[in-house]
C-alpha positions in Angstrom: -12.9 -57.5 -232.4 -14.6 -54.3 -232.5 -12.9 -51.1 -230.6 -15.2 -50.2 -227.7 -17.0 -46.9 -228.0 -15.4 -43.8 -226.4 -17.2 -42.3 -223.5 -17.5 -38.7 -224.2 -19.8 -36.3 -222.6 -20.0 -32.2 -223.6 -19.0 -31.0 -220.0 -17.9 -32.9 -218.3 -14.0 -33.6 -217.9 -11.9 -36.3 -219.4 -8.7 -37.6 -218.8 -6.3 -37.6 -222.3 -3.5 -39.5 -223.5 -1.9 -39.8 -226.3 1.4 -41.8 -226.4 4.1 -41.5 -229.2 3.8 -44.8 -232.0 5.8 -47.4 -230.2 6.4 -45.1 -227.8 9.1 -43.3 -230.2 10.1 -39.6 -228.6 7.3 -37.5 -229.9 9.1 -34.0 -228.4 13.1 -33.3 -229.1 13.5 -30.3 -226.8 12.2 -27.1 -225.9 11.1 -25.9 -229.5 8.9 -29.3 -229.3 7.2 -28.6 -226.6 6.5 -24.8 -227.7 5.3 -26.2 -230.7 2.3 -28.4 -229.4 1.4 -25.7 -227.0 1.0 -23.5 -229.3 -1.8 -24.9 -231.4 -3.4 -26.2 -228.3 -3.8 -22.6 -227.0 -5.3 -21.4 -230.3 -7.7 -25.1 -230.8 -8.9 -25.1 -227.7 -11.7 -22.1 -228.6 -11.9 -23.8 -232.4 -12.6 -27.1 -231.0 -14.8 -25.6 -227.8 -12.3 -28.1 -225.1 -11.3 -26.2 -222.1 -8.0 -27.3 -220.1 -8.2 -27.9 -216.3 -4.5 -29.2 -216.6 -2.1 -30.8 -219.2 1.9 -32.0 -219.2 3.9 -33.0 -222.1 6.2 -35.7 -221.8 9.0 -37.3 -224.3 7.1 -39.8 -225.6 3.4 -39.1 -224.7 1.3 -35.8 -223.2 -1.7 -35.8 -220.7 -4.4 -33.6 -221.0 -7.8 -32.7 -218.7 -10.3 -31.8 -221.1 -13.9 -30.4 -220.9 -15.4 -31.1 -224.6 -18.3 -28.4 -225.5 -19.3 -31.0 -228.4 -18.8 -35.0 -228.9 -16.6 -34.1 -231.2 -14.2 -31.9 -229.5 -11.9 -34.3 -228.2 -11.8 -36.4 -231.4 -11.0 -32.6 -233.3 -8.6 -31.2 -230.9 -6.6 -34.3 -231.0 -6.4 -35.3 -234.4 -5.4 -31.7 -235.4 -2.5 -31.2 -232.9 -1.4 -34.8 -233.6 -1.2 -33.6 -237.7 0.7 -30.7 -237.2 3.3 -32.1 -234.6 4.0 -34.9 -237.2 4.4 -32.8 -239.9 6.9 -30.6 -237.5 8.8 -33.7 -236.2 8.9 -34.9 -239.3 10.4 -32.0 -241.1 13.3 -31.3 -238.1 14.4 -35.2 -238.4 13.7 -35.4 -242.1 11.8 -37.7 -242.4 8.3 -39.8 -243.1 5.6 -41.6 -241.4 3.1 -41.7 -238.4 4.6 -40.2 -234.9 1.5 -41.1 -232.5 -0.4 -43.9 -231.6 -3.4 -44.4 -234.0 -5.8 -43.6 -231.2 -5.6 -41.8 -228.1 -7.1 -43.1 -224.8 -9.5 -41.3 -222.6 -11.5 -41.7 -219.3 -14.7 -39.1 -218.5 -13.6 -37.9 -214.4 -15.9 -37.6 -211.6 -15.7 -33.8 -210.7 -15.9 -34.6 -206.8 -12.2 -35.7 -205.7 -11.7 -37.4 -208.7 -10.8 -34.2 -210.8 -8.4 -33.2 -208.3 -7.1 -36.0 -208.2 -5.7 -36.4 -211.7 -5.0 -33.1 -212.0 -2.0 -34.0 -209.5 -1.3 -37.2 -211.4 -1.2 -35.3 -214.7 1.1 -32.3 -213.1 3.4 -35.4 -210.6 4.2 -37.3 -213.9 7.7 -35.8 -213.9 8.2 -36.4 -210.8 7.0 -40.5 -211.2 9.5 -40.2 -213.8 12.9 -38.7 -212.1 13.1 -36.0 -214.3 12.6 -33.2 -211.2 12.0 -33.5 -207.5 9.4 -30.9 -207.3 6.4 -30.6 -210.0 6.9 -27.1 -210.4 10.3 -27.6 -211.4 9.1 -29.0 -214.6 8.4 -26.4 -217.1 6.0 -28.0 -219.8 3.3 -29.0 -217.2 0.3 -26.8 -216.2 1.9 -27.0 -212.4 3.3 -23.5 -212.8 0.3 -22.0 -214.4 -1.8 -22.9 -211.7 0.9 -22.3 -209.2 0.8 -18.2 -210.2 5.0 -19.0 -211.3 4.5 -17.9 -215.2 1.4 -16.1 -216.8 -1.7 -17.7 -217.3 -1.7 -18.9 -220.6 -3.8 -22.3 -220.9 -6.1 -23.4 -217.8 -9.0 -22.5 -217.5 -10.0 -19.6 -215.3 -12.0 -21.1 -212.6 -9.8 -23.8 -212.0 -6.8 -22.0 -210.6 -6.2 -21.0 -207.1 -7.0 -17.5 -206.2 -5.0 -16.3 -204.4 -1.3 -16.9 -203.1 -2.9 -18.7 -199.8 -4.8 -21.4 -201.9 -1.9 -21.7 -204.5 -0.2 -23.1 -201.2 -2.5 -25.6 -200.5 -2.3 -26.8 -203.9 1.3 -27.2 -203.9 1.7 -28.7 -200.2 -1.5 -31.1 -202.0 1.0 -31.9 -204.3 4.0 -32.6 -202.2 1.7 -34.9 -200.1 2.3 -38.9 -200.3 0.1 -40.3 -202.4 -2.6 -42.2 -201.4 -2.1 -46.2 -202.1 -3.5 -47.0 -205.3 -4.1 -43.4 -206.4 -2.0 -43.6 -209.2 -3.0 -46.9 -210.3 -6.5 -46.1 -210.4 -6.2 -42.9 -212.7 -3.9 -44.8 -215.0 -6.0 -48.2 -215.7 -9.0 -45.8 -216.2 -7.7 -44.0 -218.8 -6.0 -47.4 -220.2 -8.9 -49.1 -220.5 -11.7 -46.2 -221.3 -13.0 -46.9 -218.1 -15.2 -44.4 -216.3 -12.9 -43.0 -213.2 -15.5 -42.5 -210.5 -17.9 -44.0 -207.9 -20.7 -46.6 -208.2 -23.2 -43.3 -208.6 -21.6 -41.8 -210.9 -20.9 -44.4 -213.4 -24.6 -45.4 -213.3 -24.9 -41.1 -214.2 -22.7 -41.5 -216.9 -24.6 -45.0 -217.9 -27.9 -43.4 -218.1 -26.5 -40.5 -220.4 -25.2 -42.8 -222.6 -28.2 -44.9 -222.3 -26.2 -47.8 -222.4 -23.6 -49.9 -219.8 -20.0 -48.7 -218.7 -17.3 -50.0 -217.2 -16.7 -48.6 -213.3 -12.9 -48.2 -212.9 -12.6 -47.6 -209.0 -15.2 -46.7 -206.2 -14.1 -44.8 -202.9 -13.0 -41.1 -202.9 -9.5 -39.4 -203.5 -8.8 -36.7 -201.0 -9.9 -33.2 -202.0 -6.8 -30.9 -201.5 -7.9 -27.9 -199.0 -7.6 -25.3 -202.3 -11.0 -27.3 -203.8 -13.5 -24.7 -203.3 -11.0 -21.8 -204.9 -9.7 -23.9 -207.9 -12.0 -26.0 -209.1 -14.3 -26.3 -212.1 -17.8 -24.7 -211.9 -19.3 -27.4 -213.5 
């Protein structure tokens, strides 16, 4: 059966995950981590991708990506895949493929839908056990946006401002989840699935000029930062 086509549109943002091959460890400490994020800082001009938010995990890394080009996801990711394998591979001596043959993606609605799964994307740790608190975790983009280290990969225009809205972003953070949040962000980007509302998916449709899938109609609640840490676009 033929793979269905990905969704990608220059501009708008898209939820990215690539998951280690049989979801082998795909990061072995610190100098792991420092590795990937390294060569996504310097591909992210190369490939024209800005990063709204990211988090590396042991076995797998999310990523919120705006592609300048249809090809800048499929370029970013193929490159930092390569030379991760080729690190991993020469710390644990040995051969052979590390990631997934293909990584999964889901284009975002920008209204409450971006912020959204940016807090999925930076809560994974948390989801997992590894920290109580997001900022706690050090190879997320929480602390980027949070003004705790220097700004190194998010965008400009989508971190808070100023100490007042980094606030609401955090206590956004630390609020409960709404029921079926997660689960909505997570079988989009499973499945390729546009994550958005009825209107948008029939925007999305008429770009493509062909049908999509919806993945989940209603709105996720904005966080009170939104209008000083958002994408302009």
């Amino acid at each position: 059966m033929p793979r269905t086509a990905r969704i990608v549109i220059p501009g708008y943002p898209h939820h990215v995950v690539q998951r280690g091959h049989n979801r082998q460890a795909t990061f072995g400490g610190a100098a792991y981590f420092e590795r990937y994020l390294g060569p996504l800082s310097e591909l992210r001009e190369e490939c024209e991708v800005r990063v709204l938010a990211w988090c590396l995990m042991t076995n797998h890394v999310h990523l919120l990506l705006v592609p300048g080009r249809t090809d800048s996801l499929a370029r970013l990711m193929k490159r930092l895949a390569g030379r991760q394998t080729r690190y991993h591979n020469a710390q644990a001596h040995r051969t052979g493929t590390l990631w997934e043959s293909r990584f999964r993606s889901s284009i975002v609605q920008r209204d409450g839908y971006l912020h959204a799964c940016s807090r999925y994307i930076e809560l994974n740790p948390v989801r997992a056990g590894i920290v109580v608190a997001p900022e706690d975790y050090p190879w997320s983009s929480c602390r980027e946006r949070l003004g705790l280290v220097e700004p190194s990969l998010l965008d400009d225009a989508w971190c808070p401002r100023s100490p007042a809205l980094a606030d609401a972003w955090r206590e956004y953070l630390h609020d409960p989840l709404p029921a079926g949040e997660s689960a909505l962000i997570r079988t989009g980007v499973q499945r390729g699935h546009v994550t958005g509302s009825l209107r948008f998916t029939a925007e999305v449709a008429a770009i493509l000029g062909r049908r999509v899938e919806l993945q989940a109609q209603g709105r996720p609640r904005r966080p009170a930062c939104d209008r000083g840490c958002s994408s302009s676009k």
